[in-house]
C-alpha positions in Angstrom: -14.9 1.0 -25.3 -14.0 -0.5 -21.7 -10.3 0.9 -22.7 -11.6 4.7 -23.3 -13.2 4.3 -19.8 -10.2 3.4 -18.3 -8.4 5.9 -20.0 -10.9 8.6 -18.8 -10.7 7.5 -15.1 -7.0 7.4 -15.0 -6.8 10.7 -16.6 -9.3 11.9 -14.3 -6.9 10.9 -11.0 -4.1 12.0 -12.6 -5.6 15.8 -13.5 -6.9 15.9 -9.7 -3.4 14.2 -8.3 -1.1 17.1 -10.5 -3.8 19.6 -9.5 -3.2 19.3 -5.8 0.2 19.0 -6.2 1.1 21.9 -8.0 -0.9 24.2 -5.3 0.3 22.6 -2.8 3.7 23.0 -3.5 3.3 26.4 -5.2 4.5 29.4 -3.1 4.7 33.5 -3.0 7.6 35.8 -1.8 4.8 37.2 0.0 3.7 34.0 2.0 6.2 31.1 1.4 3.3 28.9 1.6 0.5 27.4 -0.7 -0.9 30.9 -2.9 -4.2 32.1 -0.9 -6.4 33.4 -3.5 -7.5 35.7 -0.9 -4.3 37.6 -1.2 -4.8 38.5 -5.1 -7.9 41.1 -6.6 -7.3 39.9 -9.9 -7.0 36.0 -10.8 -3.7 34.2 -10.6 -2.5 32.9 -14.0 -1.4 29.7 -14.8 0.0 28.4 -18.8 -0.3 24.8 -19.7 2.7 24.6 -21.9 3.3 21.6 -23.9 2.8 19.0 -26.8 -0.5 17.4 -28.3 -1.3 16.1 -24.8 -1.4 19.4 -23.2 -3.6 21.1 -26.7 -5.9 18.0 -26.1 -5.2 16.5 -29.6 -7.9 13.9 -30.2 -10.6 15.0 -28.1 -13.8 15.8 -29.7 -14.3 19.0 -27.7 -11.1 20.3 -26.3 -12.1 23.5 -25.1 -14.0 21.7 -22.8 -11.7 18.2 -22.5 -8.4 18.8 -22.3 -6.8 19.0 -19.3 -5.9 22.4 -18.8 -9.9 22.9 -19.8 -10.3 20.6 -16.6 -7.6 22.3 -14.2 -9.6 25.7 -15.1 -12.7 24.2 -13.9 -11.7 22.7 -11.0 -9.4 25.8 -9.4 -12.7 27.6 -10.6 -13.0 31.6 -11.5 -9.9 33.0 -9.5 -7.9 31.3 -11.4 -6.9 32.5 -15.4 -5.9 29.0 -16.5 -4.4 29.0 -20.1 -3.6 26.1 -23.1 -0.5 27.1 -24.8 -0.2 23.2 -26.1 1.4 22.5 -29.5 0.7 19.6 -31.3 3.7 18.3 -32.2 6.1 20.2 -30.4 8.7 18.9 -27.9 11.4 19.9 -25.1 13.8 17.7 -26.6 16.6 20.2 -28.8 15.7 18.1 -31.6 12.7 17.7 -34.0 10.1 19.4 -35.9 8.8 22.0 -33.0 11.6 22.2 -30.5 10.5 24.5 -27.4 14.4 25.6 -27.8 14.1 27.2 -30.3 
C-alpha cells in the first residue's frame, strides 16, 4: 500500500510538472508566446498519444484517472483534452503496435 501512495504522489508532480511545461513552452503564430485562451472562442485541443501509460491501463476508473483524464481537469473547460493511448503500442519501428505504421 505505502508503494501505491508513492506512486500516486509522484505521478501527481509529474502530471502538474509536464502540465506547466507544455503551456509554458507552447506558442501561436499569432502570439509567439504561451497560448492565451482568451484569444480562441472555441477550446484549444490537445491529443494524448501514446502506449498503456497514456490509455491509463490498470487503473480502476480511467476515464477519470489517467493522466490525460487529469490534464483535462486541471487546464479546465477551454481546453478539449483527448486520450488517443494504445495499450500496447510503441514509437519504436518494431513490435506488435508500431505508431510507424
Amino acid at each position: 500500500m505505502k508503494e501505491y501512495k508513492w506512486f500516486k504522489k509522484t505521478f501527481a508532480v509529474a502530471l502538474c510538472i509536464s502540465a506547466m511545461a507544455m503551456l509554458t513552452s507552447c506558442s501561436t503564430s499569432r502570439t509567439n508566446g504561451p497560448i492565451r485562451e482568451a484569444d480562441y472562442r472555441t477550446p484549444l485541443r490537445v491529443a494524448c498519444v501514446g502506449d498503456s501509460i497514456t490509455y491509463g491501463f490498470g487503473f480502476k476508473d480511467r476515464e477519470h484517472d489517467s493522466y490525460p483524464a487529469k490534464l483535462a481537469a486541471m487546464l479546465g473547460p477551454n481546453w478539449d483534452v483527448r486520450n488517443f493511448g494504445v495499450n500496447g503500442a510503441t514509437a519504436l519501428k518494431e513490435g506488435k503496435r508500431p505508431y510507424w505504421l
